[in-house]
C-alpha positions as CSV (number, residue, x, y, z in Angstrom):
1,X,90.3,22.2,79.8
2,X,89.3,25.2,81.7
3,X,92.9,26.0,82.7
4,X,94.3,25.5,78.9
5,X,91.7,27.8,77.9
6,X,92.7,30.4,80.3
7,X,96.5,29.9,79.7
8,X,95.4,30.7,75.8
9,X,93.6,33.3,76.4
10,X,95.5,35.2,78.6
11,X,98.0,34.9,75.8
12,X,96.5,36.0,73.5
13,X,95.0,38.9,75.4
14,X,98.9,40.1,77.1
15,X,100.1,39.5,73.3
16,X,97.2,42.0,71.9
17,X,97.8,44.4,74.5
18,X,102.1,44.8,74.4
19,X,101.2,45.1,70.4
20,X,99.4,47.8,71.0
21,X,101.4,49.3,73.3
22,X,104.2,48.9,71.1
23,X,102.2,50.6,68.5
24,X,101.4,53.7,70.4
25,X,105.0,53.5,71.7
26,X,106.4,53.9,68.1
27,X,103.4,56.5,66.7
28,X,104.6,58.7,70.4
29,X,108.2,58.4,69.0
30,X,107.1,59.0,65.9
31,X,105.4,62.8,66.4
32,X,107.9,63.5,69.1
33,X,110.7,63.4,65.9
34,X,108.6,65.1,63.5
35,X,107.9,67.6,66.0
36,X,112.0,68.2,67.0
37,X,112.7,67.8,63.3
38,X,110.5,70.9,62.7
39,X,111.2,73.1,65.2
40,X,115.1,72.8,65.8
41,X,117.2,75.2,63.8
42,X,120.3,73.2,63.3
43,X,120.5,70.6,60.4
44,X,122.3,68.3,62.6
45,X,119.9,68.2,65.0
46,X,117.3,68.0,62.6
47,X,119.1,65.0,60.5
48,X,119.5,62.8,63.9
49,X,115.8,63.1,64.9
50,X,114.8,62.2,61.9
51,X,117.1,59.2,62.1
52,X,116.5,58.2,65.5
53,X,112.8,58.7,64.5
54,X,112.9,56.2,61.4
55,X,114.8,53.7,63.0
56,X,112.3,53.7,66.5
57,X,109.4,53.5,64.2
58,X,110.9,50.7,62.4
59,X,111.8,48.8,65.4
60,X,108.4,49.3,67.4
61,X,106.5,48.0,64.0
62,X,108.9,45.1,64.3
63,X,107.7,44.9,68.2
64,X,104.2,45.3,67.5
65,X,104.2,42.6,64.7
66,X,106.0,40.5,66.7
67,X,103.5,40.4,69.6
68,X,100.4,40.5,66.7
69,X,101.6,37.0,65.6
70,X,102.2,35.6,68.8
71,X,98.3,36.6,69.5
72,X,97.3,34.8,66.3
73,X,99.6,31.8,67.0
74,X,97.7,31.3,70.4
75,X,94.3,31.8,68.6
76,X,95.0,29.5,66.1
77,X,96.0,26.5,69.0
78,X,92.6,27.8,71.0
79,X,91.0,27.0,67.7
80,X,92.6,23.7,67.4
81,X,91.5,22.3,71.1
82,X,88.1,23.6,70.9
83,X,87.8,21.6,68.0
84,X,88.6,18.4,69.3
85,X,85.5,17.9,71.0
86,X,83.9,18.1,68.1
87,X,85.3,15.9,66.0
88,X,85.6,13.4,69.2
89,X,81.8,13.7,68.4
90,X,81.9,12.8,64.6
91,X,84.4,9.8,65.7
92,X,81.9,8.6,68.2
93,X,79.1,8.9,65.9
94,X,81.1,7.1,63.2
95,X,81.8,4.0,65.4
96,X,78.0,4.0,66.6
97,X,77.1,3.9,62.6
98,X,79.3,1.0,61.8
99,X,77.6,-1.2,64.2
100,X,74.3,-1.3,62.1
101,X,76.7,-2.9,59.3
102,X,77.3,-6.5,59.0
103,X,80.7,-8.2,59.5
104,X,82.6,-7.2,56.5
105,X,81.0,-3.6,56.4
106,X,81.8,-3.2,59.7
107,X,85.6,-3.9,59.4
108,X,85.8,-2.0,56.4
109,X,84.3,1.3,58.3
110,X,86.2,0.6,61.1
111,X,89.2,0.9,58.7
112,X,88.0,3.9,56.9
113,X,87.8,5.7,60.4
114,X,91.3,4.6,61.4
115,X,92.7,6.1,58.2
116,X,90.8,9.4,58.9
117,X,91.9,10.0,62.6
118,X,95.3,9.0,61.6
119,X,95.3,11.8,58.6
120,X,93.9,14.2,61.5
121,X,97.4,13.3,63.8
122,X,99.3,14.1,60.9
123,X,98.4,17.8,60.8
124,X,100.0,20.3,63.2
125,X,97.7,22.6,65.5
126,X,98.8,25.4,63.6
127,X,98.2,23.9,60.3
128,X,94.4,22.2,61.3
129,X,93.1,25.7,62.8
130,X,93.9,27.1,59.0
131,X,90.6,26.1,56.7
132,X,92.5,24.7,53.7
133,X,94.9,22.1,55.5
134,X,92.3,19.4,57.0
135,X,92.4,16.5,54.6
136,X,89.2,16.1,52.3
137,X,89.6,12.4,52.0
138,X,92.3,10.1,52.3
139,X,93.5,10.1,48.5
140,X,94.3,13.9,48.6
141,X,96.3,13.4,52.0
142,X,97.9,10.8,50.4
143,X,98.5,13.2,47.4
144,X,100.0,16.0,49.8
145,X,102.0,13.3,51.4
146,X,103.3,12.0,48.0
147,X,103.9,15.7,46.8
148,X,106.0,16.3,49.9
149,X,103.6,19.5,51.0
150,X,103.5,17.7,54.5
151,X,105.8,17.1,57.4
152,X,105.0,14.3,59.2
């Protein structure tokens, strides 16, 4: 656990930090072009920084939000494992419940807590670290499945 949680944050962290470089990048490039455009005297040369400047600041915003959504991608699957413990918990808790039911009860609970953790495997990392993708119950993940909102 300790190793996936250093994996995801390194991630994350070399993500945030090219972004940014690739910001600063582009905004250098940026003033650099404004700067040549106002200060040379021919049009040509005035036209072409002012090209080479728009299409640098386009493609280093492409960069930077490239690398932004990597860092989100890898915070969003951080978010996903660190809830598993948690809701390894509410499983746990769930079974211990059931056993102060009789017979039927208990089979009947068991089966209610089946149907849950299967709706939680159907959801993707990506999707279960966003807050309105986790099933509420088992008749509106039925709905969604019906409705064709989710791969599964």
């Amino acid at each position: 656990m300790n190793n996936y949680d250093a994996i995801a944050r390194g991630q994350a962290a070399s993500s945030y930090l090219a972004s940014l470089g690739a910001m600063l990048a582009g905004l250098a490039l940026l003033a650099t072009g404004i700067l040549i455009a106002y200060f040379a005297t021919n049009a040509s040369t005035k036209y072409a920084a002012a090209f080479l400047t728009a299409v640098g600041s386009i493609t280093g915003g492409y960069i930077s939000k490239t690398f932004l959504s990597v860092q989100e991608r890898a915070t969003k699957q951080l978010s996903y494992y660190f809830q598993q413990p948690l809701i390894q918990s509410y499983v746990l808790m769930a079974e211990r419940l059931t056993q102060n039911l009789d017979k039927e009860e208990q089979n009947h609970a068991i089966k209610s807590i089946i149907g849950g953790m299967v709706n939680l495997l159907r959801v993707s990392p990506l999707e279960a670290s966003s807050k309105d993708s986790m099933p509420k119950s088992k008749a509106a993940s039925d709905a969604k499945v019906k409705n064709g909102r989710r791969k599964q």
